[in-house]
C-alpha positions as CSV (number, residue, x, y, z in Angstrom):
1,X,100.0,180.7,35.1
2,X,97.6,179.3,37.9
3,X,100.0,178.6,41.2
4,X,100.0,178.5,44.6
5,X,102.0,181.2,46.7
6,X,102.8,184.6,45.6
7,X,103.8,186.8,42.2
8,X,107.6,186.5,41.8
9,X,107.2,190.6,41.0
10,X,106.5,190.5,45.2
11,X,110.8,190.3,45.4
12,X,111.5,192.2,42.6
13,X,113.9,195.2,43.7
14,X,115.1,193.6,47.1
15,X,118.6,192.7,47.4
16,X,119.0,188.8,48.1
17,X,121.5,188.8,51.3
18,X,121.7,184.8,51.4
19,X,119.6,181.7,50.8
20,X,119.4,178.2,52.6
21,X,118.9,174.8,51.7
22,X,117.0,172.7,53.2
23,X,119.0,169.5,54.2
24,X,115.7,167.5,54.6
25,X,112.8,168.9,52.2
26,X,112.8,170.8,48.4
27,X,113.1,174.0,49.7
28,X,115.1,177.3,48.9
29,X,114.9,179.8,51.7
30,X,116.0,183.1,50.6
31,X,116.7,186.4,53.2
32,X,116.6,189.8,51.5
33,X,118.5,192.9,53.0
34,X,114.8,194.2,54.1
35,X,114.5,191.4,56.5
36,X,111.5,189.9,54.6
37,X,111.8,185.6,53.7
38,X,110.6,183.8,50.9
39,X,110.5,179.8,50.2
40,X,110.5,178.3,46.7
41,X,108.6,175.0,47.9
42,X,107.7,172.2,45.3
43,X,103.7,172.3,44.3
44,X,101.9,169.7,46.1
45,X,104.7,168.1,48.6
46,X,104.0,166.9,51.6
47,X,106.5,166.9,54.3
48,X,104.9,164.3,56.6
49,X,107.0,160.9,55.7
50,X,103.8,159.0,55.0
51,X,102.7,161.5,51.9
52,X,105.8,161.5,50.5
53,X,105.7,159.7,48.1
54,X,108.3,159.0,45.1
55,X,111.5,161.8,46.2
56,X,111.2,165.4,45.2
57,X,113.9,167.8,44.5
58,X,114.2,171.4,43.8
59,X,117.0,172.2,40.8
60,X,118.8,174.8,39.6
61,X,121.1,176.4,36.3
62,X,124.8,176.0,37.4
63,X,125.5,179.6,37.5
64,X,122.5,180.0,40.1
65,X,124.2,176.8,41.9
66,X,127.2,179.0,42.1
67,X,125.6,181.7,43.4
68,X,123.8,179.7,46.0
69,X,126.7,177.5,46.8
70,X,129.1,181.0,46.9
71,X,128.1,181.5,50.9
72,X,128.9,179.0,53.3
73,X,126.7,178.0,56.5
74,X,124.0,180.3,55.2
75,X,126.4,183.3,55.7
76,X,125.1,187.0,54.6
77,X,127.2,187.6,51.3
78,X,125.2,187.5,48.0
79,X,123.7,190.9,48.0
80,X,122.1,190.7,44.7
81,X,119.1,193.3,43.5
82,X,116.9,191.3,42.0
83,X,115.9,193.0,38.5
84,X,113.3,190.6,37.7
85,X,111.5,187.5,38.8
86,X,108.8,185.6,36.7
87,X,107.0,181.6,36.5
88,X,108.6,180.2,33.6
89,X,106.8,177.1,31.8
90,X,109.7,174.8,31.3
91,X,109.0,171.4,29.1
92,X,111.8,168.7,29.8
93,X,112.1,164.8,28.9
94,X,110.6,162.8,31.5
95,X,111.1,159.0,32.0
96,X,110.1,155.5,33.3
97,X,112.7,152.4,32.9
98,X,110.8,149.8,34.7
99,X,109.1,147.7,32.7
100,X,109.9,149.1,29.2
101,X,111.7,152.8,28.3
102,X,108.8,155.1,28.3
103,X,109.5,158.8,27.4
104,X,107.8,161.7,27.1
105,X,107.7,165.8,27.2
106,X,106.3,167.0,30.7
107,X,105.5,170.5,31.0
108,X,106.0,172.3,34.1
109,X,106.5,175.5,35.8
110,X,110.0,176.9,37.1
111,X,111.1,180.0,39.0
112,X,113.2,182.4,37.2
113,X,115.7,185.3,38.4
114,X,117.4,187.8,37.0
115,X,119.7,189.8,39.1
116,X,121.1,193.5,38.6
117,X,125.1,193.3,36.8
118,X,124.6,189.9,36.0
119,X,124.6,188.0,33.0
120,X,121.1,185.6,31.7
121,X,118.4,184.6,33.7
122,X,118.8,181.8,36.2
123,X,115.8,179.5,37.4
124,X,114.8,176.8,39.7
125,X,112.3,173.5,38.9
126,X,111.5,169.9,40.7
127,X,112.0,167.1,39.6
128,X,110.5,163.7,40.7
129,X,113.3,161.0,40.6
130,X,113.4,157.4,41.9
131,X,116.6,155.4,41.7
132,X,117.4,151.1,41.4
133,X,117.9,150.0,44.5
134,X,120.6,147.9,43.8
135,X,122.4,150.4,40.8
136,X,121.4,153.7,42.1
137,X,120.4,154.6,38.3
138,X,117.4,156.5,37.4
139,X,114.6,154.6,36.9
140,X,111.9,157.3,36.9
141,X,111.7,160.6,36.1
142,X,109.5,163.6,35.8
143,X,108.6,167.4,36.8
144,X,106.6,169.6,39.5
145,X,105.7,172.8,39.5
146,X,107.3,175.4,42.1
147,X,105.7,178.3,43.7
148,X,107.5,181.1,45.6
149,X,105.8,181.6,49.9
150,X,106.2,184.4,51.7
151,X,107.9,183.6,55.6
152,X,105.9,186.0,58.5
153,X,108.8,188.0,59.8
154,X,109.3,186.4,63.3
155,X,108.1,188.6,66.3
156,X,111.0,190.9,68.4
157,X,112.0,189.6,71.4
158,X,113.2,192.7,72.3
159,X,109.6,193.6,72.2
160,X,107.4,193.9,75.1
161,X,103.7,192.8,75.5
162,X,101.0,194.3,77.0
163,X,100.1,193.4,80.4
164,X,96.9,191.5,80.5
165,X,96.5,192.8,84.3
166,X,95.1,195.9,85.0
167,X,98.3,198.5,86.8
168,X,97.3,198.9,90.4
């Protein structure tokens, strides 16, 4: 599969410590016992309000929700291995219900895990969905593709710098 970001086999064998939601963008941050970060982001999102555009989410299988949900605050607890990680193509019904009830299959990539001692795989996918403004129903509906980013490990600041001036 053609995607943006890295291989999922780039976090197989690290233990998942906790992960974070983003409370304003599709995003998963997830922190592994080796101190290294990883986003899932949402293929093609921009977070500058102007690009937009109709709102995006990022989704999961509800035994992965319980695993992401089972830490509070972002709190280190999960410490799953990850055993495998792998793009997934994913086809799901997608729809419009505003002018008549169009339907069709949309094909689109997800994000799957499967973790040491556990059970089945669990994965993650977008979805596109615009609501009524007066009902709050779905009106619109479709997919995106996800891709997995690696976060640069933030520098010490424990860490000295060199001194740009020459000792005297």
């Amino acid at each position: 599969l053609d995607t943006s970001g890295v291989n999922p086999c780039n976090v197989v064998g690290k233990v998942l410590q906790r992960t974070v939601r983003s409370p304003r963008h599709p995003m998963i941050t997830l922190h592994f016992s080796d101190s290294t970060v990883f986003q899932i982001h949402v293929e093609g999102y921009n977070p500058r309000p102007s690009f937009r555009g109709v709102p995006k989410e990022l989704e999961t299988d509800s035994s992965f929700q319980d695993l992401l949900s089972a830490c509070g605050n972002g709190e280190s607890c999960l410490g799953l291995a990850i055993a495998d990680c792998r793009f997934v193509r994913l086809t799901d019904k997608a729809f419009e219900k505003k002018k008549r009830d169009d339907k069709w299959d949309q094909s689109h990539r997800g994000l799957a895990f499967k973790f040491e001692g556990r059970a089945g795989w669990h994965c993650v996918w977008a979805t596109i969905v615009e609501h009524d403004d007066d009902s709050q129903k779905e009106i619109f509906r479709s997919y995106e593709d996800v891709y997995l980013q690696p976060l640069s490990a933030p520098s010490s600041p424990n860490k000295t710098r060199p001194s740009a001036r020459p000792k005297r």
